[in-house]
C-alpha distance (Angstrom), angle and dihedral (degrees) to the residues before:
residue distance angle dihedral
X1 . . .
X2 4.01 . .
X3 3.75 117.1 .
X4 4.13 129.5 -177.7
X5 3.39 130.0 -120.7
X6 3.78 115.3 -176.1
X7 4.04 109.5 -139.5
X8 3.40 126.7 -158.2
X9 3.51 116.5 -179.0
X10 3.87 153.4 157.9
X11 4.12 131.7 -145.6
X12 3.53 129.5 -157.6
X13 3.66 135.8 -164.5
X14 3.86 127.3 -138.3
X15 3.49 119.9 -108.8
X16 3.82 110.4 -88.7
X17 4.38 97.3 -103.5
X18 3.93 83.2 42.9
X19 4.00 93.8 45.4
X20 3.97 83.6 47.3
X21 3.86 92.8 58.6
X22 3.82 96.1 42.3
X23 3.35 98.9 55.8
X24 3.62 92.3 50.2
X25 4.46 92.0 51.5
X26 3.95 100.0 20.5
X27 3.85 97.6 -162.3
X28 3.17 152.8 123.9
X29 4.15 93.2 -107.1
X30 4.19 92.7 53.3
X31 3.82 114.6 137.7
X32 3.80 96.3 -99.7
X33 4.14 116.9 104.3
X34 3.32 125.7 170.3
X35 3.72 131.0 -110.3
X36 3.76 125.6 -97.1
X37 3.98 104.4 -90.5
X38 3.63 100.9 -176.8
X39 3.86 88.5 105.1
X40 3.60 97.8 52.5
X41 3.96 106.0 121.9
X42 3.78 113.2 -95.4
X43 4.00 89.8 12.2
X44 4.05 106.4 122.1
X45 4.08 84.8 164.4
X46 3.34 155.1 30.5
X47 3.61 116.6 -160.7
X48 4.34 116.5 -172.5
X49 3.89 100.1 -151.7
X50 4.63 86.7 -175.1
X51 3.89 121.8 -120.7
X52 3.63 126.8 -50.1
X53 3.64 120.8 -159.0
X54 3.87 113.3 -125.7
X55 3.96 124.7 -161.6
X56 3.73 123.6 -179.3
X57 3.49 138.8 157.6
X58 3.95 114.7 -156.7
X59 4.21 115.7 -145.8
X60 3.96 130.5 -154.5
X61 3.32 146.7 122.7
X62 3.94 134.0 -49.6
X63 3.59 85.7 -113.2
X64 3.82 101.8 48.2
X65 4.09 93.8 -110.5
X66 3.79 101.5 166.1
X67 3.81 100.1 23.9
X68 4.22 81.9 59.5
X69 3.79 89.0 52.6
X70 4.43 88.7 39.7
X71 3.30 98.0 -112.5
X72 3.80 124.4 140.8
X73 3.75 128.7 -149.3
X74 4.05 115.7 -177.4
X75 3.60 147.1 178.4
X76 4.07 108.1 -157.5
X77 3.66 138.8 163.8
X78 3.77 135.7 -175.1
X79 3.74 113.1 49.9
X80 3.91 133.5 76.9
X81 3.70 95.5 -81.9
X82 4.29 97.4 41.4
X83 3.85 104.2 164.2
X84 3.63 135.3 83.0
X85 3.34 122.0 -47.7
X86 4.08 124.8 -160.8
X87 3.95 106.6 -177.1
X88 3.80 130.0 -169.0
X89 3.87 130.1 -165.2
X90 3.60 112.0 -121.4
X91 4.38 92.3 170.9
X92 3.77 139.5 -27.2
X93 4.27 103.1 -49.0
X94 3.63 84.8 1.2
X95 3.85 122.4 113.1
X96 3.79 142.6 161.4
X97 4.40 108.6 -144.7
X98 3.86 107.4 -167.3
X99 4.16 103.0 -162.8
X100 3.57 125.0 -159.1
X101 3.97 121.9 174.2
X102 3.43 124.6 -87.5
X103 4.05 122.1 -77.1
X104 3.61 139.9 157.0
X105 3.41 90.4 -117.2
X106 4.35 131.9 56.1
X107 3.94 92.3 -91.8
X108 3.66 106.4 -113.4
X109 4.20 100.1 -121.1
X110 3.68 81.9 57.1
X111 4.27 104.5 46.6
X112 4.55 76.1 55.6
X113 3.20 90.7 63.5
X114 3.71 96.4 53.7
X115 4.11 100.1 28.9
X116 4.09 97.7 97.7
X117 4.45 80.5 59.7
X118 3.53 98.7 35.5
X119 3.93 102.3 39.4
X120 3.89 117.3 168.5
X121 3.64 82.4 -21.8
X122 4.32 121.0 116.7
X123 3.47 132.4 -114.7
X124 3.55 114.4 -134.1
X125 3.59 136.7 172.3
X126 3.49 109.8 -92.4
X127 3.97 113.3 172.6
X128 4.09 134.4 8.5
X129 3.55 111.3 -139.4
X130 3.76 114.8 -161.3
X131 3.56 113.2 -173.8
X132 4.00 133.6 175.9
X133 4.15 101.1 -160.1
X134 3.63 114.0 -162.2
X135 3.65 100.3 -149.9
X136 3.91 131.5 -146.3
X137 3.91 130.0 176.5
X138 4.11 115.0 -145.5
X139 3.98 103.2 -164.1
X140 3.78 135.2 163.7
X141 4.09 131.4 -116.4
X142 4.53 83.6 -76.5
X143 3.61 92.0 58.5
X144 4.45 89.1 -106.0
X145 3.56 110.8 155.0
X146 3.48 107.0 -114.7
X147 4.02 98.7 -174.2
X148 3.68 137.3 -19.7
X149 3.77 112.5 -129.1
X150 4.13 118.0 -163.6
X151 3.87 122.9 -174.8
X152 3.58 97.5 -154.2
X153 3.85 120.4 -157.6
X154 3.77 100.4 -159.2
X155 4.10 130.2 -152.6
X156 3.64 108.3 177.7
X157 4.01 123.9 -172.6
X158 3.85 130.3 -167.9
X159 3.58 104.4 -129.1
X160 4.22 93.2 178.4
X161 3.69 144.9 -24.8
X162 4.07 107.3 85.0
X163 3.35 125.8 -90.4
X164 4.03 126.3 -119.3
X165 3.76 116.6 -117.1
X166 3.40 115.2 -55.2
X167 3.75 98.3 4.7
X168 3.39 124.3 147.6
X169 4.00 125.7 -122.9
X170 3.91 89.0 -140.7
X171 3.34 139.3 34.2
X172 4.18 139.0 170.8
X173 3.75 139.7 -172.2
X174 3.77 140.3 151.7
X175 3.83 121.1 -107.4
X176 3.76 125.5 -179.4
X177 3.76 115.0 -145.1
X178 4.03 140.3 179.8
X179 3.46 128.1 -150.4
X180 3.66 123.7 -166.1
X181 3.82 121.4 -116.6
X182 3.71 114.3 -112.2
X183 4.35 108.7 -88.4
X184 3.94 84.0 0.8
X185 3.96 119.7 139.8
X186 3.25 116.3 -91.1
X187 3.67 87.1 -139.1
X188 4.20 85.1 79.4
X189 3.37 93.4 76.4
X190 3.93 99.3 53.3
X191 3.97 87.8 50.4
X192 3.94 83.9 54.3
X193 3.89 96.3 40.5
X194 4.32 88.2 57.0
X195 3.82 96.5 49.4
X196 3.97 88.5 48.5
X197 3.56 91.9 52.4
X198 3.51 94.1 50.7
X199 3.94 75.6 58.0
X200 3.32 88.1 63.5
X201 4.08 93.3 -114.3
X202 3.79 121.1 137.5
X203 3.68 132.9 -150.1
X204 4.13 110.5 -91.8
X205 3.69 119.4 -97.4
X206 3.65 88.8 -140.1
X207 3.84 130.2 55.9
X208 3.80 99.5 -141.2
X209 3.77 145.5 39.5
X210 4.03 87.2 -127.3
X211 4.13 90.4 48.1
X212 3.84 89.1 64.2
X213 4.05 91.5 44.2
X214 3.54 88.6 60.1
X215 3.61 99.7 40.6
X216 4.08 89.2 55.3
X217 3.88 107.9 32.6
X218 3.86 92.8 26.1
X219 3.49 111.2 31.0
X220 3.77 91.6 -142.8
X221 4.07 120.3 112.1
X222 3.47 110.8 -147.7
X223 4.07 106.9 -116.6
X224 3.65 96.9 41.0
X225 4.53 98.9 85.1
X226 3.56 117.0 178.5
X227 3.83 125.9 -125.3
X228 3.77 94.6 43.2
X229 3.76 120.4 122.7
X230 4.11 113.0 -119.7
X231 3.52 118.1 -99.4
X232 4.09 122.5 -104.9
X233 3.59 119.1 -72.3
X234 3.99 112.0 -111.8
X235 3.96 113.6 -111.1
X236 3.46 117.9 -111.6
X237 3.48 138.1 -152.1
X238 4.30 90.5 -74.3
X239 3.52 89.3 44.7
X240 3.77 145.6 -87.8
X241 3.87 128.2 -9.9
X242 4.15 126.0 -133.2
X243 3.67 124.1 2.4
X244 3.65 139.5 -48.0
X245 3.58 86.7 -102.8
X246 4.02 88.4 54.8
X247 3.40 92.3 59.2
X248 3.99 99.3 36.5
X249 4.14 94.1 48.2
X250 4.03 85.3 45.6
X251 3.43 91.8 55.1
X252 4.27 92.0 54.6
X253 3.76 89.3 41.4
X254 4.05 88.2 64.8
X255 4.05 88.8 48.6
X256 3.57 89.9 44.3
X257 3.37 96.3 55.8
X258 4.11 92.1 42.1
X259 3.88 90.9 57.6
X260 4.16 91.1 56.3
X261 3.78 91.6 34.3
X262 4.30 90.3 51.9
X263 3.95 87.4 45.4
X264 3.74 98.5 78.8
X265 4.35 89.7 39.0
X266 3.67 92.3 58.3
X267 3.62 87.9 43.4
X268 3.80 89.5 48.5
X269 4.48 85.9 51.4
X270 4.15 73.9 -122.5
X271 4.09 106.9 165.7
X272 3.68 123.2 -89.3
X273 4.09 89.5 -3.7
X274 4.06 86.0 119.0
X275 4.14 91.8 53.6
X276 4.00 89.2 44.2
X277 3.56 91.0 59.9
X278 3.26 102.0 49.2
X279 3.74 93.5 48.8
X280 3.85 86.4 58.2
X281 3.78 90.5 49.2
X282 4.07 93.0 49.4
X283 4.41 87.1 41.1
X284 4.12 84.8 53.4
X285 3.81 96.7 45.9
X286 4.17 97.3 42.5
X287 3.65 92.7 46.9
X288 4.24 87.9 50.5
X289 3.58 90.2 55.1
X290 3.90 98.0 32.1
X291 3.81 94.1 50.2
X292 4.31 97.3 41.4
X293 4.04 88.5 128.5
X294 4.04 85.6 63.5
X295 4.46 100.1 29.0
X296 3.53 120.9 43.8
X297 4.04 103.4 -109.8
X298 3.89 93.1 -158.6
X299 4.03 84.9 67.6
X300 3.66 99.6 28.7
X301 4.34 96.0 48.7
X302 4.12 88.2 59.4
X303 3.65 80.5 60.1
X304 3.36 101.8 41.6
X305 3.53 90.4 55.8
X306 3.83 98.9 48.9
X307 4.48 74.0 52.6
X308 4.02 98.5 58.6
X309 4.12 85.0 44.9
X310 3.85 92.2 53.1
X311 3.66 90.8 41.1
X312 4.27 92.7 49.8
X313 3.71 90.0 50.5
X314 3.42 101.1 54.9
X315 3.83 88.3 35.5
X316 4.05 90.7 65.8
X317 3.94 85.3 82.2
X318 3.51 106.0 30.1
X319 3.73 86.7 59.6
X320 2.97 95.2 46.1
X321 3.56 87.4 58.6
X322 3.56 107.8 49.9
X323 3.75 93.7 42.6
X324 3.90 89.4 57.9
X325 3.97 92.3 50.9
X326 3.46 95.8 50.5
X327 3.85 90.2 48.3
X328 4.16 90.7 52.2
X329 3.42 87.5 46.4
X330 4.42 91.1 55.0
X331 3.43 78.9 44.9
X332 3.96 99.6 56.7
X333 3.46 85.3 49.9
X334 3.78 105.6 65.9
X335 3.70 125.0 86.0
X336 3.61 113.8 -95.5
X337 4.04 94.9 -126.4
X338 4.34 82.1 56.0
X339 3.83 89.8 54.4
X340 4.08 99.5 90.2
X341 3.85 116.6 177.2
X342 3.72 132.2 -1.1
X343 4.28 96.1 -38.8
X344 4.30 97.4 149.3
X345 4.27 79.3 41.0
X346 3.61 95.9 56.4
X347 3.59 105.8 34.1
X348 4.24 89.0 56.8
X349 3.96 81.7 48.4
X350 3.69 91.7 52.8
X351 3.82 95.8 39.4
X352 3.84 90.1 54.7
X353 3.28 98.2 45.0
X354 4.13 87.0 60.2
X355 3.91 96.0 40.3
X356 3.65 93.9 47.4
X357 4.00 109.0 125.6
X358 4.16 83.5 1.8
X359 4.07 89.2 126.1
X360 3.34 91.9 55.6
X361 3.97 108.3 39.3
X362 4.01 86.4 53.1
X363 4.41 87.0 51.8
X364 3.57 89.5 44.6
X365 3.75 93.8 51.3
X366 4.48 87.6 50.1
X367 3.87 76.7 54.5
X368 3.62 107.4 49.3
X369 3.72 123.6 101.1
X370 3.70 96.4 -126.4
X371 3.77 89.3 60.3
X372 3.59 96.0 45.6
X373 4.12 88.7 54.2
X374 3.90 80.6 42.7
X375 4.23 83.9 72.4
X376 3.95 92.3 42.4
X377 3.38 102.0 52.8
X378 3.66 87.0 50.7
X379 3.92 96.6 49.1
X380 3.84 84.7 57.8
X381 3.44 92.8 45.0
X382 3.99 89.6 61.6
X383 3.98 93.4 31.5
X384 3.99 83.8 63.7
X385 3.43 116.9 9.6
X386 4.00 114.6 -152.8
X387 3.80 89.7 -130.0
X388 4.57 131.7 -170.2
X389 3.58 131.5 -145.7
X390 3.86 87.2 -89.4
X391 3.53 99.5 58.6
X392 3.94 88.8 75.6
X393 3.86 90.8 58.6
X394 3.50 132.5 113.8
X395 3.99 109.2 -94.1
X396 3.39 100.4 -141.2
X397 4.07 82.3 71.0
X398 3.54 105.2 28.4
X399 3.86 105.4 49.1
X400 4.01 95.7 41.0
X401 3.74 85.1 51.3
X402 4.19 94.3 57.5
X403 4.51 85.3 40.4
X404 3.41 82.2 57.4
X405 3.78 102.2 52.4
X406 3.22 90.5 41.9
X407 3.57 90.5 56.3
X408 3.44 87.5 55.1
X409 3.57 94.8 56.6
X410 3.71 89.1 59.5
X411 3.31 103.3 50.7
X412 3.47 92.6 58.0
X413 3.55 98.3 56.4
X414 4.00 90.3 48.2
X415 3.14 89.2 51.8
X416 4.05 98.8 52.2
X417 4.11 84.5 44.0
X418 3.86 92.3 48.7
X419 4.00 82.5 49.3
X420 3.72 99.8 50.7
X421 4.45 122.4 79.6
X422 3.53 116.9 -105.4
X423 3.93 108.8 -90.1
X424 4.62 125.1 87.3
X425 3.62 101.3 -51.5
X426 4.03 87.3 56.6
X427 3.97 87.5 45.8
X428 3.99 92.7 47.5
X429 3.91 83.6 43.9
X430 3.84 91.9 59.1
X431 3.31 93.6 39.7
X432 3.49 92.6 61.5
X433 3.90 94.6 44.0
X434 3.63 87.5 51.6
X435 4.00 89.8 58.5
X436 4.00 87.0 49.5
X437 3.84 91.4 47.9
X438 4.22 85.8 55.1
X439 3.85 83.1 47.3
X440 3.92 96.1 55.1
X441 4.01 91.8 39.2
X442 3.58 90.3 59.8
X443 4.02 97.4 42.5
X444 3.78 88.1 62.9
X445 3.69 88.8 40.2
X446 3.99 94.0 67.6
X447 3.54 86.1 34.9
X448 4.10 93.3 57.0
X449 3.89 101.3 89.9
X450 3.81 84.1 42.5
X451 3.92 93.8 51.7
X452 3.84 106.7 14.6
X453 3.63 126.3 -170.6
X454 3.74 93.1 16.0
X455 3.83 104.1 44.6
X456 4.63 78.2 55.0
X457 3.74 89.8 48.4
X458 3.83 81.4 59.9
X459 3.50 101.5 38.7
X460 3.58 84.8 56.3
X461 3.61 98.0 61.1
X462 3.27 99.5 38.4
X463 3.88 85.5 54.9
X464 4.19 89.6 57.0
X465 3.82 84.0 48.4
X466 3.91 89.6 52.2
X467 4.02 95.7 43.8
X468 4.20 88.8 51.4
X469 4.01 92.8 48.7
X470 3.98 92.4 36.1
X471 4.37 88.3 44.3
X472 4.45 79.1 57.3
X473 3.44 101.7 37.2
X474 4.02 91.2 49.1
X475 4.15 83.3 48.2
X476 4.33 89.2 54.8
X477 3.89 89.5 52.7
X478 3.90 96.6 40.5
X479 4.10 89.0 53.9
X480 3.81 87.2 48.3
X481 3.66 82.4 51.9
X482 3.41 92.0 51.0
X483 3.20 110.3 51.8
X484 3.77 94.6 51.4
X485 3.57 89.8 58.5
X486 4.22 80.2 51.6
X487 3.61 90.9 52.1
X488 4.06 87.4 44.5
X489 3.80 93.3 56.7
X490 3.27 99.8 39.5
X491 4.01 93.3 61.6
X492 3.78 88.6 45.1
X493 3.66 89.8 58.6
X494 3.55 96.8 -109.6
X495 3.78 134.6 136.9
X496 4.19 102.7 -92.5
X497 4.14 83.7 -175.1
X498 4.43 88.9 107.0
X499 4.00 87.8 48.8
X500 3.66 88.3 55.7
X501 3.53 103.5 39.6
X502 4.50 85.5 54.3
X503 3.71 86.8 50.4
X504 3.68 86.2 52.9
X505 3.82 93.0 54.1
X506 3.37 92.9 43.0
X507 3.49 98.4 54.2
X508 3.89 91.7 44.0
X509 4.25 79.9 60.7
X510 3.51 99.2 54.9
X511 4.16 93.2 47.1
X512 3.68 76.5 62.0
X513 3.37 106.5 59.6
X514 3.56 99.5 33.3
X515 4.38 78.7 56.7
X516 3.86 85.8 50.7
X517 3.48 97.6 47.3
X518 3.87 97.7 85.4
X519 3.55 88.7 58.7
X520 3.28 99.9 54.3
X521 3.55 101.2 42.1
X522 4.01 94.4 51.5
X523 3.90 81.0 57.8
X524 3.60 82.4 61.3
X525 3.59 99.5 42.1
X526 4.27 123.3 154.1
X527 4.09 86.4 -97.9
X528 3.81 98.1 55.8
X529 3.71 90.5 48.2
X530 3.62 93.6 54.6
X531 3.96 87.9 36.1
X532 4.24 83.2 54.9
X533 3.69 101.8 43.1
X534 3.68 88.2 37.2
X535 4.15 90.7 60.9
């Protein structure tokens, strides 16, 4: 069974004539020693725990899949934690390590967590680390350890993948590195970092053992992946660099890369991972049918489509979700004497009996062919883009020109809502307006680095817009909610008189934002927009 450690670590480099003379011996007896870190603040003592001799062997693809994306698959043995070891960056130094025990074979819970990268693709050994770690305890006056620091004598072998000119097929150094103690202050490892620059070391260049394999036996550094187009230009102070198409196929690279970077998080159960995915999926499909002067819809809708599928199946639980906290919350909210018959009782029942199997139906979907072909029909779509006339305009005139339609198409729909009684054609009205508003955001959101400060002036209201059709659209499916859980009670011969007095709030809260719409919208009237995306 995997577990997670979270790792939060520094590396050091030798000084240069010290780096010289390890990389000639590579052992655990090269001239480097520490310095004395007894007088590191919060230190009380240092503990030598001797050397421990490390061997793993690192697996990916031919093409270097996760190492581009820094991720870290391993084999190792020797060492307290022997096993394999699947790591993820969370932020500079800062790393998540999943373990799972050893195997001949990648352990299945960890090859999930890296299918939507690797696809159909194998996993091969790659590089052998072999590692002697000089090990050191740093712990305070109770004995806590503070930080773990290793001086690791490296020996690093290509095992495949070939080499660029001149290349070597092994390599070795020595690296110093500090990990923090579990719930230790962070503050330990600045103390650390001065006294080894007084040392002369340096912090690494590279953010892994494996990064500086590849750099010397491969010639590859991991991050840098062939065969993808280059990112937009920024815009400068006369306007905005590259094409339209720059700017467009940019914007679907970053969504892209969300929906297989929010894979392995909603496989983890990690917080908001569900929500983030979805968001790319909705980004990806607006800017298809925003931008059809620049992509080819006729290839792009197919896609799309295969999109709003992906995004309603993993939506059954998030929904779910969100509707059931906002209903606790009404709940916490009413007086305790206005709380008649078993409400908190009845609304776990209810949300139970609507997650039940959720966990699973969401995995299964991450595991499902049609998903999986989902991601490569994408890839190609970015590899070679099925590009218009339009797409090799200037993007200070082609992307304001789709915001604006877009616009357009919203203020139509407000309009009709605005223009229709209160009652469930107004509500499916707004509902649709609200979808239109999410459509405009996001047209001036791939259009930002093209247009700058004006295209976020937009985004901005377009985003109050959003949060004042999504606040009354929420309210329509809550009293739906409601009075189900009414109709539940009722038959169970309880009091429904809570249900109805929610339904009553939440109907009070929609009146008022359809009252505040007006407001809102005239603050994002047809003359600011050209005003914003004018500059």
């Amino acid at each position: 069974m995997a577990d997670t450690k979270r790792e939060i670590e520094r590396k050091y480099e030798l000084p240069e004539g010290e780096r010289s003379r390890a990389a000639k011996g590579g052992g655990p007896d090269g001239a480097f020693e520490m310095p004395d870190l007894t007088g590191v603040k919060g230190v009380s003592r240092v503990r030598p725990k001797g050397v421990v001799e490390l061997d793993a062997v690192y697996y990916d693809t031919p093409d270097l899949r996760l190492a581009a994306d820094r991720l870290v698959l391993r084999r190792r043995t020797g060492g307290a934690d022997e096993g394999w070891h699947l790591k993820f960056p969370v932020s500079t130094g800062i790393r998540d390590e999943i373990r799972a025990p050893l195997t001949d074979g990648v352990p299945r819970e960890l090859y999930r967590l890296v299918r939507s990268r690797v696809r159909d693709a194998e996993l091969a050994p790659l590089v052998r680390l072999r590692s002697s770690r000089d090990l050191t305890h740093l712990v305070d006056t109770e004995g806590t350890l503070l930080a773990e620091v290793s001086v690791d004598a490296v020996r690093a072998e290509r095992l495949a993948g070939a080499p660029a000119d001149g290349q070597p097929a092994a390599t070795a150094w020595t690296e110093v590195e500090v990990e923090l103690g579990d719930d230790a202050d962070p503050a330990v490892l600045d103390a650390v970092e001065k006294t080894l620059r007084k040392a002369g070391l340096r912090p690494s260049e590279v953010g892994s053992k494996l990064s500086r394999a590849l750099a010397e036996t491969v010639g590859k550094v991991p991050g840098e992946t062939a065969g993808k187009p280059g990112k937009a230009g920024k815009a400068g102070a006369g306007g905005a660099a590259g094409t339209a198409a720059d700017h467009v196929l940019a914007y679907l690279r970053v969504q892209a890369d969300a929906i297989v970077a929010q894979d392995p998080a909603i496989r983890r159960d990690l917080p908001d991972s569900v929500h983030q995915l979805r968001v790319a999926t909705r980004r990806m499909r607006s800017a298809f049918r925003t931008y059809g002067k620049v992509i080819d819809r006729s290839v792009t809708d197919p896609i799309g489509e295969e999109l709003k599928w992906l995004a309603a199946e993993l939506g059954i639980d998030r929904d779910q979700e969100v509707l059931n906290e906002r209903l606790l919350a009404r709940v916490g909210e009413v007086p305790r004497t206005l709380l008649l018959g078993p409400v908190r009782g009845r609304l776990r029942a209810w949300n139970a009996g609507r997650r039940a199997g959720s966990r699973s139906r969401t995995v299964g979907v991450l595991d499902s062919e049609r998903y999986l072909a989902l991601l490569d029909r994408i890839d190609a779509l970015l590899a070679d883009p099925p590009l218009r006339p339009a797409a090799a305009g200037a993007p200070g005139k082609v992307l304001p020109a789709a915001v604006i339609k877009d616009y357009g198409r919203l203020a139509g729909r407000v309009e009709e809502a605005l223009g229709l009684p209160p009652g469930e054609e107004r509500d499916i009205a707004l509902h649709n307006a609200r979808k239109a508003a999410k459509r405009a955001r996001y047209a001036a959101e791939a259009a930002g680095p093209a247009l700058g400060k004006p295209a976020k002036r937009f985004v901005k209201r377009m985003k109050t817009v959003q949060t004042v059709l999504g606040d009354h659209q929420d309210s329509v499916v809550a009293r739906e909610a409601l009075r189900g859980l009414a109709i539940q009670s009722h038959a169970a011969g309880e009091s429904a008189f809570t249900w109805g007095l929610l339904y009553g709030h939440e109907e009070a809260q929609a009146a008022r934002r359809e009252r505040e719409l007006p407001r809102v919208w005239e603050k994002a009237s047809a003359a600011r927009l050209r005003a914003d995306l004018s500059g």
